[in-house]
N, C-alpha and C positions, 0 to 999 in steps of 0.2 A: 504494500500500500504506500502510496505518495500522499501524506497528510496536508490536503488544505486547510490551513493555520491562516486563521486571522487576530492578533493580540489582543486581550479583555478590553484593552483600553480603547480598542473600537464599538463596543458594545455600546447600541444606542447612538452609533455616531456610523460610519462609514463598513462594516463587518459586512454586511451580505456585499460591497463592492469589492474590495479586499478578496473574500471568499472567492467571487466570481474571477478574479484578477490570478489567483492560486490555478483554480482548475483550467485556464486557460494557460496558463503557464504549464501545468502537467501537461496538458493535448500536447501542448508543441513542441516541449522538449520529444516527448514520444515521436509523435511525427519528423524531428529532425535525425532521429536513427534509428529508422523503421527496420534495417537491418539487423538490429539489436533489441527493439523494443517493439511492443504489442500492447495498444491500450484496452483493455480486457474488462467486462461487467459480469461473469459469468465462470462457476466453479469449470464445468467444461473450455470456457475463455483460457484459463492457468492451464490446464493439461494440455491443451492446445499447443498455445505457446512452449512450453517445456519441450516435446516432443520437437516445434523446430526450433530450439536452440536461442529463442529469445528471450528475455527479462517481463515475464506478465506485471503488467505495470495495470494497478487500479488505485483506485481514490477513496480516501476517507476525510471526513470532515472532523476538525477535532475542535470540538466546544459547539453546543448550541447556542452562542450567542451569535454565531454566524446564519443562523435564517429567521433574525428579527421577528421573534414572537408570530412566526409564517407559515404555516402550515402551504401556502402558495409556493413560498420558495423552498421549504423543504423538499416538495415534488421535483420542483425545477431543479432542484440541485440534482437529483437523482437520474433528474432525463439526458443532465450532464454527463452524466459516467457515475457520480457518488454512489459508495456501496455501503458506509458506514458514517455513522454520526456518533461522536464521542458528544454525550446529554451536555457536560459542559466542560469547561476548564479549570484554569485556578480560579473562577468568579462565579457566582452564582448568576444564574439567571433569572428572570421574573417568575419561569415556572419549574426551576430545578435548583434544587443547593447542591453547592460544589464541595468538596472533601476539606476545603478549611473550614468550615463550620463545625468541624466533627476535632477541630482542636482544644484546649484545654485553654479559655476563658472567654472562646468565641459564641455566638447566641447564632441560632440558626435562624434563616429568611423566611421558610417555608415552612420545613419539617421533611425535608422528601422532594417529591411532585404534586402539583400542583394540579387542579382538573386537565390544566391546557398542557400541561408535561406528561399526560397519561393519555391524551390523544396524540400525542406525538408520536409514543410508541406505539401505538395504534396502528396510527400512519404508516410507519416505517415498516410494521408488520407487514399490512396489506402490501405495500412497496414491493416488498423484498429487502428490504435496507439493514444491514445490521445494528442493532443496538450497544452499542461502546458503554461501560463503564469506568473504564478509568479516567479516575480526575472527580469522581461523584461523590457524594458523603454517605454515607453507610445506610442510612433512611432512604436517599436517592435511591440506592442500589436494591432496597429491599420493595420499595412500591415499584421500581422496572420491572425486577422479577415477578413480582405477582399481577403486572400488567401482561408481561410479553406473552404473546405463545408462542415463543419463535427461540430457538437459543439465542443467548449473547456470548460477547465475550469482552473480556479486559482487554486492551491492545496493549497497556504498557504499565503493569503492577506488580506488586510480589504481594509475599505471605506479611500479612500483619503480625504473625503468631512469630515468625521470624526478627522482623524489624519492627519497630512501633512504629510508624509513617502512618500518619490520615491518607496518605496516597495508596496503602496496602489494603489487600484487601483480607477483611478478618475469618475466622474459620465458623462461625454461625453460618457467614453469608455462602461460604461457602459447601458448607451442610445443605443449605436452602436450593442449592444449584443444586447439588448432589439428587437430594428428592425428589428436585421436578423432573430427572429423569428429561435433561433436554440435550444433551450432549454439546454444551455450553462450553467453550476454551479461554483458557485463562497464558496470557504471551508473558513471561516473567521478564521485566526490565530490568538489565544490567547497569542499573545505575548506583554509584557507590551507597550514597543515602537513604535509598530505597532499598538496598538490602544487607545492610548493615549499620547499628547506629554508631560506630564508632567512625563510617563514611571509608574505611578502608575496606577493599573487596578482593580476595583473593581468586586466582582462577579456581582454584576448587572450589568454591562456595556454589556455585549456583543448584548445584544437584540437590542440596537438601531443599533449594524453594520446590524443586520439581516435586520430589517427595511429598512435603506438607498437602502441597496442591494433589499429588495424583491418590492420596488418601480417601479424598473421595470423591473419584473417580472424574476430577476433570480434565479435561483435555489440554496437556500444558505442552506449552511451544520453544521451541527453539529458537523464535524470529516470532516480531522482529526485535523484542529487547535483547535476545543471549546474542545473535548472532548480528546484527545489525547496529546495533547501540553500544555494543561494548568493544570490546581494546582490538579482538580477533575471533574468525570463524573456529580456529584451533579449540576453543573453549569446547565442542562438540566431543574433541576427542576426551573430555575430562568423562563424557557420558559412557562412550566405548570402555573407558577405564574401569568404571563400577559397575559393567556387565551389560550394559544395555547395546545389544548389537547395531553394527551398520544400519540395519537395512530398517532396526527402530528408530535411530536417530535420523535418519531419513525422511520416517514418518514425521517425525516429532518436529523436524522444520519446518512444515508447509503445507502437506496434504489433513492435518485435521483443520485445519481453517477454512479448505475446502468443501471439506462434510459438512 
């Protein structure tokens, strides 16, 4: 995924232009090395591309402050190429609270979502759109889930049980996934804060967030936090090391995103 990112501080100001400024920027880089690249909306899209040797290049939107309280542009975003909306960012929205809220002296905006945050997943449902939680507050995360019928997934989180980070996600919620039985993926982020609070991250660390997470039984990823975000792709070999074969770490990069 190519994240069109537009920063809180356009929220309310210029964010759906921005937005749109992003995805037309993914088109064209795509389009400038079509040799290399495939602009793809479609699980079959990725296999596609793999098989000839190109980069499956798709879109996500990262924060709902980027379709201005719009169920209009949320579509449009989607008729774009977009395949995924992360609900918000580091800022709450009018109809989502964001994961600082869930800090130690901060007061929440919401409580969650919001009626017009619970048709959004709605929307995205009927879409086809995935539902992004990372970045969301714990309440956020718990009325998605009992809105969606669709799996989600984290794009870019670890274990809270791990790190204390409002950015992680805790093992309730992750029980809660477990439950609905939606075969929901969780992308653990290599980033030093996020998975450890001393902010030092060693290359062996990441197997035990996989652990925590595949406890029960979510689908956790290689990419794009382990393999994409952090220092080097080499980190896959740490998984080879504690028994997990090639042809799973394989899996574990790219094809459960897929399903």
């Amino acid at each position: 995924f190519w994240s069109a990112y537009a920063p809180c501080s356009s929220q309310h100001l210029d964010a759906v232009q921005l937005t749109l400024e992003q995805i037309d920027l993914i088109r064209r880089l795509v389009n400038l090395y079509p040799q290399h690249m495939a602009l793809v909306t479609t699980a079959d899209g990725i296999e596609e591309s793999h098989r000839s040797g190109k980069l499956a290049s798709l879109i996500g939107i990262e924060g709902g402050h980027s379709i201005g309280t719009s169920l209009g542009v949320l579509r449009t975003f989607y008729q774009l190429g977009a395949r995924y909306l992360t609900l918000t960012h580091t800022c709450n929205t009018p109809w989502a609270d964001c994961c600082k809220v869930d800090e130690p002296g901060r007061v929440p905006h919401i409580g969650g979502l919001s009626h017009f945050g619970t048709l959004v997943v709605t929307e995205m449902n009927r879409l086809g759109m995935i539902v992004d939680l990372s970045h969301v507050s714990v309440p956020t995360m718990l009325d998605a889930l009992a809105t969606s019928k669709a799996p989600v997934i984290f794009s870019h989180s670890s274990a809270h049980a791990i790190c204390n980070s409002s950015r992680n996600v805790p093992d309730h919620v992750l029980k809660r996934i477990s439950e609905a039985k939606r075969d929901s993926s969780a992308c653990v982020g290599a980033v030093p804060c996020f998975q450890e609070p001393t902010g030092q991250l060693a290359a062996g660390d990441d197997p035990k967030y996989l652990h925590n997470l595949m406890k029960f039984n979510i689908a956790v990823l290689c990419a794009p936090g382990m393999c994409f975000l952090c220092l080097t792709v080499s980190r896959c070999f740490v998984f080879r090391d504690r028994g997990w074969m090639a042809k799973s770490t394989k899996t574990d990069v790219g094809a459960l995103v897929c399903r």
